[in-house]
C-alpha positions as CSV (number, residue, x, y, z in Angstrom):
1,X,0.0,0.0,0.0
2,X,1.3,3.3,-0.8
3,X,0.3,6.6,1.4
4,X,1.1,10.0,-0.4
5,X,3.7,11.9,1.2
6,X,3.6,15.2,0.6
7,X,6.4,17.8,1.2
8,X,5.2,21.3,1.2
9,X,7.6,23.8,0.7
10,X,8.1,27.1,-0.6
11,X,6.0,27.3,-4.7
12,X,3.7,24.7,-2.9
13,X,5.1,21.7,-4.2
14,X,4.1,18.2,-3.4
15,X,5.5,14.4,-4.2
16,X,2.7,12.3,-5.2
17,X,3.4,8.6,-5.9
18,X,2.4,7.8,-9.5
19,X,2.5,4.6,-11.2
20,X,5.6,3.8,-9.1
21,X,7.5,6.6,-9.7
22,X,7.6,10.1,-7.9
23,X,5.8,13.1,-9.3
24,X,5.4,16.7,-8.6
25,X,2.7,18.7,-8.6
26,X,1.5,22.6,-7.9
27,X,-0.9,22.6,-4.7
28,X,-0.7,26.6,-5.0
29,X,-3.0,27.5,-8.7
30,X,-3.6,30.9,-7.7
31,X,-1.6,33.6,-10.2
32,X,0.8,34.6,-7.4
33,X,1.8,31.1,-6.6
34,X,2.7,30.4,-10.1
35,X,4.7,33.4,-10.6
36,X,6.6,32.8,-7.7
37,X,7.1,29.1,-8.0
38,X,8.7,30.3,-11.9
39,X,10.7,33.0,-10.6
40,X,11.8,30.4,-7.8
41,X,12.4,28.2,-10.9
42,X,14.3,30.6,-12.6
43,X,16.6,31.4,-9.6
44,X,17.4,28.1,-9.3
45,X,18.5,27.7,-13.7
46,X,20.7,30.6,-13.3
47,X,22.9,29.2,-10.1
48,X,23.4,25.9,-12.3
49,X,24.2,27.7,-15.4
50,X,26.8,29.8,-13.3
51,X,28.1,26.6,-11.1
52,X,28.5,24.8,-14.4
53,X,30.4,28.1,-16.2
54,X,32.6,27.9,-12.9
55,X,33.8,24.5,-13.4
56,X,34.1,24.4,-16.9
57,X,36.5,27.6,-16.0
58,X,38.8,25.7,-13.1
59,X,39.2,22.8,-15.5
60,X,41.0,24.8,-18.0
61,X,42.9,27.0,-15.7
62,X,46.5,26.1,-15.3
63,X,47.1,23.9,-12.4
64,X,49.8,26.5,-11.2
65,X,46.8,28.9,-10.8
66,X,44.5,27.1,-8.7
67,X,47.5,26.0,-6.6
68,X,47.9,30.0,-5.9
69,X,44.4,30.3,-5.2
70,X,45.1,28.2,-2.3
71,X,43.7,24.7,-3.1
72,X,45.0,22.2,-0.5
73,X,47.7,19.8,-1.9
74,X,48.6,16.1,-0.3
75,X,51.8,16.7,2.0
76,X,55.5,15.4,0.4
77,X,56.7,12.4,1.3
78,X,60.4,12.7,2.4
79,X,62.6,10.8,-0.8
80,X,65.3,8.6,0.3
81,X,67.4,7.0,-1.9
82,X,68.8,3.8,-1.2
83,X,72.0,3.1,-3.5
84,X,72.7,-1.0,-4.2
85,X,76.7,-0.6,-4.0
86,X,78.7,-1.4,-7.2
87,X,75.3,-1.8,-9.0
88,X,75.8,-0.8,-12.9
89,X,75.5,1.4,-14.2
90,X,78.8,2.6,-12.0
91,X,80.0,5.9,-11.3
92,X,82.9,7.7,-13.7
93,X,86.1,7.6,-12.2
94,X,85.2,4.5,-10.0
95,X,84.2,1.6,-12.8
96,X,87.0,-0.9,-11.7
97,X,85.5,-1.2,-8.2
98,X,82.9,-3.8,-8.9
99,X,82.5,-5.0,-5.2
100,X,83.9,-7.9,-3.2
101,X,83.3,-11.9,-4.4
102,X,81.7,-14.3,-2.3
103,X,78.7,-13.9,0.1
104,X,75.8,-15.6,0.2
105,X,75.0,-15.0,-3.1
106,X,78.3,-14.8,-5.0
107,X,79.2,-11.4,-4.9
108,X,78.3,-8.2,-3.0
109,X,76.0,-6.1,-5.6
110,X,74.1,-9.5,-5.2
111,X,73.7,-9.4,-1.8
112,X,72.9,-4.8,-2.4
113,X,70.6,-5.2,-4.8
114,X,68.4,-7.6,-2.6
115,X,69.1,-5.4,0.3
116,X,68.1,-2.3,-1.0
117,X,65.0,-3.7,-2.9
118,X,63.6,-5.1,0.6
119,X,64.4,-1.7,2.4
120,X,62.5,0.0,-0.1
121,X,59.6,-1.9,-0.2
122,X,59.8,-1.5,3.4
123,X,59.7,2.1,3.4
124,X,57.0,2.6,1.2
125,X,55.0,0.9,3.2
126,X,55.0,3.6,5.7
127,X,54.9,6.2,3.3
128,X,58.4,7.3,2.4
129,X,59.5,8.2,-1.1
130,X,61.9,5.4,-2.0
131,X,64.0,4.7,-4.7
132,X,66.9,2.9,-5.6
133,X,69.8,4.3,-7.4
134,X,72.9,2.5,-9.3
135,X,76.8,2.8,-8.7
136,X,76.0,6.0,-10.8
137,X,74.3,8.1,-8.0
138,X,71.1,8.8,-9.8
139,X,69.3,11.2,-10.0
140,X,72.3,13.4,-9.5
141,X,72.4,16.4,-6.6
142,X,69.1,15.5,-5.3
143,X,68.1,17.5,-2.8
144,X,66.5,14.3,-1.2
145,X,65.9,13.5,3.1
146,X,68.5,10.7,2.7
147,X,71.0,8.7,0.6
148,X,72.3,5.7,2.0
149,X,74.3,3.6,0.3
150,X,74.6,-0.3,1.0
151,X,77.5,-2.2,0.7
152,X,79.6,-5.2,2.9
153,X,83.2,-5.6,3.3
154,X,85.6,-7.9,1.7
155,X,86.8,-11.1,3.7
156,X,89.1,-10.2,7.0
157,X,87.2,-6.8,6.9
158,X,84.2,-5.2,9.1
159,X,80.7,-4.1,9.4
160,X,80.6,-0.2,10.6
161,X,79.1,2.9,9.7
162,X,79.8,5.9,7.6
163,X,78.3,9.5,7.2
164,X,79.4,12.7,5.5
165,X,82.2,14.7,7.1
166,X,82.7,18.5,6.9
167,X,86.2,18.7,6.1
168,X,87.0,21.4,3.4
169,X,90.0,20.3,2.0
170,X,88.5,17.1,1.3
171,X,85.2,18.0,0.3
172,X,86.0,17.4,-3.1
173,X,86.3,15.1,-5.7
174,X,89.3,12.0,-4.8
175,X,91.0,10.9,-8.0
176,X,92.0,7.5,-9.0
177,X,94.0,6.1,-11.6
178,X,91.7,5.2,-14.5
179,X,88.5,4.2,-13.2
180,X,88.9,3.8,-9.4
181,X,92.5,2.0,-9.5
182,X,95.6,2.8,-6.5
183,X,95.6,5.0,-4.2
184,X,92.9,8.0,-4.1
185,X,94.0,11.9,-4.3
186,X,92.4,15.4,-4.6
187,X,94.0,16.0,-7.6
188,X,93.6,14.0,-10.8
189,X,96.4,11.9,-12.1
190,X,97.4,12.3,-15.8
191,X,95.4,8.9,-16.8
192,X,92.2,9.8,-14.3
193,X,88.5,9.6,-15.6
194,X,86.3,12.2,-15.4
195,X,84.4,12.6,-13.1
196,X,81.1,15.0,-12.1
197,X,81.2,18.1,-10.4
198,X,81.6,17.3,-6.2
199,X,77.8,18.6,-4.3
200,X,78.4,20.7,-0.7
201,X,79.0,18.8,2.4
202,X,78.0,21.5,5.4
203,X,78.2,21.9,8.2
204,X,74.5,20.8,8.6
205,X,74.8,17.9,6.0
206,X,77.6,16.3,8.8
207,X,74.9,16.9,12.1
208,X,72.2,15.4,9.7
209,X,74.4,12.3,8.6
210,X,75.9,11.5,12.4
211,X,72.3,11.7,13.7
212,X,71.1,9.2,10.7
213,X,74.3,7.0,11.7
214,X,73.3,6.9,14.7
215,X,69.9,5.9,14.7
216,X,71.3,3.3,12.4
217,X,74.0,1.8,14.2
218,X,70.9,1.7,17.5
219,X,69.0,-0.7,15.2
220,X,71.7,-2.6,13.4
221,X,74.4,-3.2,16.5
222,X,71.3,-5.3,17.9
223,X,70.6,-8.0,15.3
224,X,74.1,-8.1,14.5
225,X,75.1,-11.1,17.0
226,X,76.0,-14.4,16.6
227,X,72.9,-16.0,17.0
228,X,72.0,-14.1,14.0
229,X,74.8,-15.7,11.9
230,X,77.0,-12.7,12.2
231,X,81.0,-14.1,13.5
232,X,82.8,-11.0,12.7
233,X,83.2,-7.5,14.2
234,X,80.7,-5.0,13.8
235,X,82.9,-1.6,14.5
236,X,79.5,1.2,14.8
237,X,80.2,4.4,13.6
238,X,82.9,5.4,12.4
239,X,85.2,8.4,14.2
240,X,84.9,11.6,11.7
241,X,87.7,12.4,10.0
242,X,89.6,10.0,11.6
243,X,87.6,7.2,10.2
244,X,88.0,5.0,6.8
245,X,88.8,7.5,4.8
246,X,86.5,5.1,1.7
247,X,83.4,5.5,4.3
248,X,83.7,9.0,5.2
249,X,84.2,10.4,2.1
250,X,82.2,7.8,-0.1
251,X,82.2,9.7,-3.5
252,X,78.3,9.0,-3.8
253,X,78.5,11.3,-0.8
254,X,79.3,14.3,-3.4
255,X,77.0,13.2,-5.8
256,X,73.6,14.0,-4.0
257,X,72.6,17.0,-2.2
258,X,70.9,14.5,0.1
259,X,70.7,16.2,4.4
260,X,71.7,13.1,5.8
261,X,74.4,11.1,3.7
262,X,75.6,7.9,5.2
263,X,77.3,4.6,4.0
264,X,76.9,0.9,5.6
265,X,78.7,-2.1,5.7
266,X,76.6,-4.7,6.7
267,X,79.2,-7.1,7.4
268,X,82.0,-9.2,5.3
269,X,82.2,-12.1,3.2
270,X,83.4,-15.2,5.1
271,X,82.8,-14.3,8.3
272,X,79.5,-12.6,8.4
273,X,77.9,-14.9,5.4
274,X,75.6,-16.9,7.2
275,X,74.1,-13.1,8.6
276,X,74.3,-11.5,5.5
277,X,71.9,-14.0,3.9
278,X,69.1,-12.7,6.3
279,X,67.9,-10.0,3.8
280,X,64.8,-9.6,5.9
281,X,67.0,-9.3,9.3
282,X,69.1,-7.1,7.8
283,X,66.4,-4.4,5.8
284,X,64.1,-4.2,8.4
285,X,66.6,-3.0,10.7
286,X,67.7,-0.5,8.3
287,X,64.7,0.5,7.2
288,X,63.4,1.2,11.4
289,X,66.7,3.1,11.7
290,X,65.7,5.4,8.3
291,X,62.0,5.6,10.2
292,X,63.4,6.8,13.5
293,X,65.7,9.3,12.5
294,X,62.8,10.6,9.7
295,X,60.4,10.7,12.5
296,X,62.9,12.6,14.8
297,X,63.4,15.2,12.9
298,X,59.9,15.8,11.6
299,X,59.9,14.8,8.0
300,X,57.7,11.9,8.8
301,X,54.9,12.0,10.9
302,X,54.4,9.8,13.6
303,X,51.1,8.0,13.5
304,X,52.4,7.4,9.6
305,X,55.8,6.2,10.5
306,X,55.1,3.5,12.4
307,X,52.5,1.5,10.3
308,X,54.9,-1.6,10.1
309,X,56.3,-1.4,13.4
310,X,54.8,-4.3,15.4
């Protein structure tokens, strides 16, 4: 059974059911009522012609203008660039240094490329910007949150941790013979590659990259035990300027304008092999070290940050 519900408003109209569907009908016949449901009518045209005019405007305005009329955009997600050491393509000027043999899978870009891919995927997951670059630091002078780069040590070496110094005499390009062969200096020898133009280190860039190292080294000194595979020496961070000088002035260090720029390795073949195969182990503490020092200094928020953290 259908009842008729009517809705009186203003012109006097009502909704009658009709055959099933809903009708609408004038209660009000007298002249005035018609004339002002029309002009009501009429009012009502005009505000859709005008809305529609509107829209049809913003749609072909340049997005740069309604960005300046204050339209709310989605907040950046801080970009951190996780670079698979020795990966090709590699770096001019450091070609020859394809990365120590063995490992757990044969050779150490094996072992950075699965390392950065799981820290990545990691990341994304709560909402960082990440992307994996080559031995050729790419894209180049990025002005990015982070660049770490992933590497482990050859056999008798150690795991530690590196981060960009301010040291003006050195915070240049180093030069090696060919691509990346004998001993490095700040001027080029006679049979040198090329190499890119050397980014800034500050100041700032060397607070930035300590505090990164050190919320790294917090994460990674603890799964680095034993029981976790790992039977060499895992040295932490490594003391400024007085540290390897390959670590703290890693050349993809002046290839990025990055804040925080540090280096890791995660271990060294022989020794550490049985660890280094825990990819897993090994990303997700890097990755919660990248989260805690993103989340410390504001460029991730913390409800977002910790989606993964369980």
């Amino acid at each position: 059974m259908h009842d008729q519900h009517q809705l009186q408003g203003a012109g006097g109209l009502t909704r009658r059911p009709q055959s099933g569907r809903n009708t609408y009908s004038c209660t009000d016949t007298s002249s005035a009522g018609v004339d002002l449901l029309l002009h009501k009518l009429s009012a009502m045209r005009d505000r859709v012609i005008i809305c529609v005019v509107v829209a049809g405007a913003m749609s072909l305005m340049p997005l740069g203008h309604l960005l300046a009329r204050g339209i709310p955009t989605a907040p950046t997600a801080p970009v951190v660039i996780l670079q698979a050491g020795h990966q090709a393509p590699m770096e001019s000027g450091y070609r020859a240094q394809t990365g120590a043999s063995g490992g757990p899978f044969g050779s150490e870009v094996q072992f950075t490329i699965r390392a950065s891919h799981a820290v990545i995927t990691m990341l994304r997951a709560d909402g960082v910007n990440a992307i994996e670059s080559p031995g050729k630091v790419t894209p180049y002078a990025s002005s990015a949150a982070i660049f770490l780069a992933i590497h482990f040590d050859e056999a008798g070496g150690r795991g530690s941790i590196g981060y960009a110094v301010y040291d003006p005499p050195n915070n240049r390009n180093f030069y090696y013979h060919g691509q990346g062969v004998g001993t490095p200096r700040p001027t080029p020898y006679p049979d040198s590659a090329p190499q890119r133009g050397a980014t800034r280190i500050t100041p700032r860039t060397q607070a930035h990259s300590h505090a990164l190292a050190v919320a790294l080294n917090h994460r990674y000194r603890a799964i680095f035990t034993r029981a976790n595979g790992a039977d060499g020496t895992f040295l932490g961070i490594q003391p400024g300027r007085a540290g390897d000088s390959r670590m703290q002035y890693y050349y993809g260090f002046r290839r990025t304008n990055a804040t925080a720029r540090v280096i890791i390795e995660c271990g060294a073949a022989g020794s550490d092999t049985a660890f280094l195969r825990r990819i897993s182990l090994i990303a997700t503490a890097i990755s919660h070290g990248i989260i805690d020092y993103l989340t410390a200094t504001g460029a991730l928020g913390a409800q977002a940050s910790h989606q993964t953290h369980a």
